[in-house]
N, C-alpha and C positions, 0 to 999 in steps of 0.2 A: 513511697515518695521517692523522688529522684532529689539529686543532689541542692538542685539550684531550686526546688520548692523547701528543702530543710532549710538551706540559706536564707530564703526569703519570709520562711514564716519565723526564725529567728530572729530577726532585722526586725520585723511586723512587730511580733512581740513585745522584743525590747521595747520598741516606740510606745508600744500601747501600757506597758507596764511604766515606764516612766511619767507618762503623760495621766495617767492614774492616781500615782505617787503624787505629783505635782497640786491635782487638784483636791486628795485627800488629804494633803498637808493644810488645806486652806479650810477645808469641811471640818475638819478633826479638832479646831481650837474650840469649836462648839461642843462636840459630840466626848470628846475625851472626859470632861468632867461630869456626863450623863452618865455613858456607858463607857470608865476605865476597862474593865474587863473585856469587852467586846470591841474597842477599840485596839487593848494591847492584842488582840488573838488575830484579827483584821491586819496590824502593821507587822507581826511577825509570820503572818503565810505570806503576805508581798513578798518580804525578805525572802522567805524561803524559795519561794516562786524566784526572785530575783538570783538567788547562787543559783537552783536550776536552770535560769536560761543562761548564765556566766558563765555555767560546766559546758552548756550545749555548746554556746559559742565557743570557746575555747577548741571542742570536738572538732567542730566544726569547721572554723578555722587549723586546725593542727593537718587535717586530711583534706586543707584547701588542693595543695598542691598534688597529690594523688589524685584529685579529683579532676583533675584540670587535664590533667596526663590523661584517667581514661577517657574523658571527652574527647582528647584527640586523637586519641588510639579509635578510637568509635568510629569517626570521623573519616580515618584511613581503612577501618574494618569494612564502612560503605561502600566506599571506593572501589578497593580490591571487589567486592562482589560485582559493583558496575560493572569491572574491567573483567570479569571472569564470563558476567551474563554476556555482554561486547563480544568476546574471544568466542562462547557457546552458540553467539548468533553468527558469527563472522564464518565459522566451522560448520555449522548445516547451511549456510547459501554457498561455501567451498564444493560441500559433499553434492547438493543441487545443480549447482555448474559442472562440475567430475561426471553427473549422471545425465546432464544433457550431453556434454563432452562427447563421454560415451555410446548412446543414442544415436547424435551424428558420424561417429567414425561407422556405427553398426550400419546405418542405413548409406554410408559413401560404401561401405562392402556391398551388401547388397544391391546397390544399382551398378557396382564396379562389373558385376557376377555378371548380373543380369544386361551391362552394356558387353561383355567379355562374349556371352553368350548369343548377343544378335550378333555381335561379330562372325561368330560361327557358322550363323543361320543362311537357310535360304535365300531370303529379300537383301544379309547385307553381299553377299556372294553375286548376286545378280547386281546391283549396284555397283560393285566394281570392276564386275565386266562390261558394264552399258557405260564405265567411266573410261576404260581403256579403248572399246570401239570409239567415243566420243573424242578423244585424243587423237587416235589416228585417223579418224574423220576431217579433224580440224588440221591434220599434216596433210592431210589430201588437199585437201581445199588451196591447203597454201599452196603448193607445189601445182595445183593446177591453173 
């Protein structure tokens, strides 16, 4: 049982023990001078039922305030886990973007290479001398 069902079935009790009490007080003026003996053994287990739920409550009440504390310690225990699963999720979508990150720098190399490399080639080589005759083409032109 947790804290706040001992509470409540102590509270319950009591209610029901007294409300017992009440109507066995009104039964008993009958019953007492039938069955003295089972009468007196009937009001002295109440009694006794009644110091035990008086000890409970007491207990009960004594470790109200401990109890209250861990509920809210509990409460903050949650929390922190929230905020730690939060942090756990926040850290693999970091590690996710780091690995596209990286990904994209890998393939800006790679096309880097690889435009580096037509630079070198044949077609871009021809292309800049068909840009340079077209230059002096177009001084020609002017000048004529």
């Amino acid at each position: 049982m947790d804290f706040g069902a001992l509470k409540g079935f102590h509270e319950a009790a009591m209610q029901n023990l007294n409300t017992c009490l009440e109507n066995m007080d009104r039964s008993f003026r009958y019953t007492r001078a039938v069955f003295p003996q089972e009468s007196k053994d009937v009001t002295e287990s109440l009694g006794r039922l009644g110091q035990v739920l008086n000890e409970l409550g007491k207990t009960v009440l004594g470790h109200n305030q401990e109890m209250e504390a861990i509920k809210v310690i509990s409460k903050y225990l949650k929390e922190i886990r929230e905020l730690f699963a939060s942090i756990e999720a926040e850290n693999r979508e970091l590690e996710s973007k780091n690995q596209k990150i990286q990904a994209l720098r890998d393939e800006a190399a790679r096309i880097g290479k690889t435009l580096e490399e037509f630079k070198q080639g044949e077609t871009w080589q021809k292309l800049q001398g068909l840009q340079e005759e077209l230059a002096l083409a177009g001084d020609r032109l002017k000048k004529s």
